[in-house]
C-alpha positions in Angstrom: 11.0 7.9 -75.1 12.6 7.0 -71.9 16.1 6.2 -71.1 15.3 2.1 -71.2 13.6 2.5 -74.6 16.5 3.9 -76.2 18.9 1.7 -74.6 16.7 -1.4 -76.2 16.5 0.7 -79.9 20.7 0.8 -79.5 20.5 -3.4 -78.9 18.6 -3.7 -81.7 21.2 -1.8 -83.8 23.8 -3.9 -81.6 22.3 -7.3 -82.8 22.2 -6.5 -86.5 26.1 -5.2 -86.0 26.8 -8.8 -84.1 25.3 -10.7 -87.1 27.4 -9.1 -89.6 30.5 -9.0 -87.9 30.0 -12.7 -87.1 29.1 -13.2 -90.8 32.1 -11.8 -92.0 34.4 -13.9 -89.5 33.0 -16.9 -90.4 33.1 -16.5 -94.1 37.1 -15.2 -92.9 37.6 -19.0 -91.6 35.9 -21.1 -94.1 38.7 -18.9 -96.4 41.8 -19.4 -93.7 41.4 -22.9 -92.7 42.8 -24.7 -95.2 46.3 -22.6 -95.4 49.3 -23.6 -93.8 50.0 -20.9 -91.7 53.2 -22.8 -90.5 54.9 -22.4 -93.6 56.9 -19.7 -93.9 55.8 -19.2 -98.3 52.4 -17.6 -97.6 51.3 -16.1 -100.8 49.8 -12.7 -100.9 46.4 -13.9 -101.2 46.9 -16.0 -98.2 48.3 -12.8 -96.3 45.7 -10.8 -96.8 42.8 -13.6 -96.1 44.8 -14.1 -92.9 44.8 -10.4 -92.2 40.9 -10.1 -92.7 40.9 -12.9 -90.4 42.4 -11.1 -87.5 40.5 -8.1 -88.1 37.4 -9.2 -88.3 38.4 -11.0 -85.0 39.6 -8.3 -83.0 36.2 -6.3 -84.6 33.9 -9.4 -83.3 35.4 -9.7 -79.9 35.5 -5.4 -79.2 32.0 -5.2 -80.2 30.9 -8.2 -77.8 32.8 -6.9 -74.9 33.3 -3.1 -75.4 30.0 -2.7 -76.7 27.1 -6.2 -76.3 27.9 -7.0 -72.7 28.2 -3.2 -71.3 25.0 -2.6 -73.5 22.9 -5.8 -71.6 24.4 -4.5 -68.3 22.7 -0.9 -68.4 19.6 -2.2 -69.6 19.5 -4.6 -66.8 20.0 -2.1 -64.5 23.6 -3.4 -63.1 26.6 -1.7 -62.3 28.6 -1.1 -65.3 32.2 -3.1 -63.9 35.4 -4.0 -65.4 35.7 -5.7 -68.7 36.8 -8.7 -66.5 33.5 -8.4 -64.6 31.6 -8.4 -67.5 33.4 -11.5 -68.7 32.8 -13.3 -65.5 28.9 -12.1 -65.1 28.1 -13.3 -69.0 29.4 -16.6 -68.6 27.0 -16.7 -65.1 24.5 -16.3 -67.6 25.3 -18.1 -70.2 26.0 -15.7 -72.6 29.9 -17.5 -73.4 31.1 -20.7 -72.5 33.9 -19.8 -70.4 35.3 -16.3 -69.1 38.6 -18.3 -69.0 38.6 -18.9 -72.7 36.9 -15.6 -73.4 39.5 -13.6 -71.3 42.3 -15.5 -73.7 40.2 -14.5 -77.0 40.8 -11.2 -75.8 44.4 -11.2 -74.5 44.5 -12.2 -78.5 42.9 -9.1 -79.5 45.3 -7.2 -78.0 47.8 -8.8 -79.6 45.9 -8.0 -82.9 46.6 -4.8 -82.3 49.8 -4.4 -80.8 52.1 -7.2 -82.1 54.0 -6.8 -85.5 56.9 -9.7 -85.3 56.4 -12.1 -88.3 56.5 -15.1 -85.9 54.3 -13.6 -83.5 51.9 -13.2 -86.3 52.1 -16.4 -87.0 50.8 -17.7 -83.8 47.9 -15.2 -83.9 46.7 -16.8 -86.9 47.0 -20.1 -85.6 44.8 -18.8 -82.8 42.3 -16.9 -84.3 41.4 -20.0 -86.4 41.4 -21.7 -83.2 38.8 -18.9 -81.1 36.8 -17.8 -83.8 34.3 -20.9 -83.7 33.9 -19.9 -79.8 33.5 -16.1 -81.1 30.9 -17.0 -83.5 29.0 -18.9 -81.3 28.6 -17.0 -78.7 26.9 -14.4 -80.6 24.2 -17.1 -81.1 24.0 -17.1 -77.4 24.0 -13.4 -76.8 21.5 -13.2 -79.4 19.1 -16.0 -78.1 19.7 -14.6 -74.4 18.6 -10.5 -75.6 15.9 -12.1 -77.3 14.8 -14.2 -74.5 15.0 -11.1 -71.9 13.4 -9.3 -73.8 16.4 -6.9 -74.2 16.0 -5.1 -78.0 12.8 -3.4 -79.7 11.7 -4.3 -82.1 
């Protein structure tokens, strides 16, 4: 098996990760859209549906750009860039709407990870609710563009 083979066996492991972790932030949403994250009285329940949320966020948008869009750039034979190279070159193809919006989703997954402030939290909810519909559907589009390039075994 050649280097390209195992590169498309790895995509194919990639896609099935990418429908999961899309799954499992949009069954996080359907939970989280309805509370009132601007109230200050979330219940437990509500905390931890909000912290699935964000995880499942951050999750979604490392695997896309850490993992999907490095993944598509070695089997395409391109130089591996910066993560704000890949941004720009999948929205060239199509693979996310905007690199503008996608370079905010992850600016937010930093602040996943790095911001503990109760207010600051607050906001993150607000806009993971707001991103993850973008998130989720540009999974769709990575998956239709892999499938279309003939980019996975399988």
């Amino acid at each position: 098996m050649n280097d390209r083979q195992t590169l498309k066996l790895l995509m194919q492991e990639n896609i099935q990760q990418l429908s999961k972790a899309s799954d499992q932030l949009a069954l996080s949403l359907t939970r989280c859209e309805h509370i009132d994250i601007s109230s200050n009285r979330l219940t437990i329940d509500q905390q931890e549906k909000l912290e699935a949320l964000t995880s499942r966020f951050a999750r979604l948008t490392d695997l896309i750009t850490q993992k999907t869009l490095r993944l598509i750039e070695q089997i395409e034979l391109e130089n591996i860039g910066s993560l704000l190279d890949r941004i720009n070159k999948a929205e060239k193809k199509g693979l996310i709407k905007s690199a503008v919006e996608f370079i905010e989703i992850r600016q937010l997954r930093n602040s996943i990870t790095h911001d503990y402030d109760i207010e600051t939290l607050n906001k993150i909810f607000q806009s993971c609710i707001k991103y993850a519909p973008t998130l989720i559907a540009s999974v769709q589009s990575i998956k239709n563009y892999i499938d279309t390039k003939q980019l996975a075994s399988g």
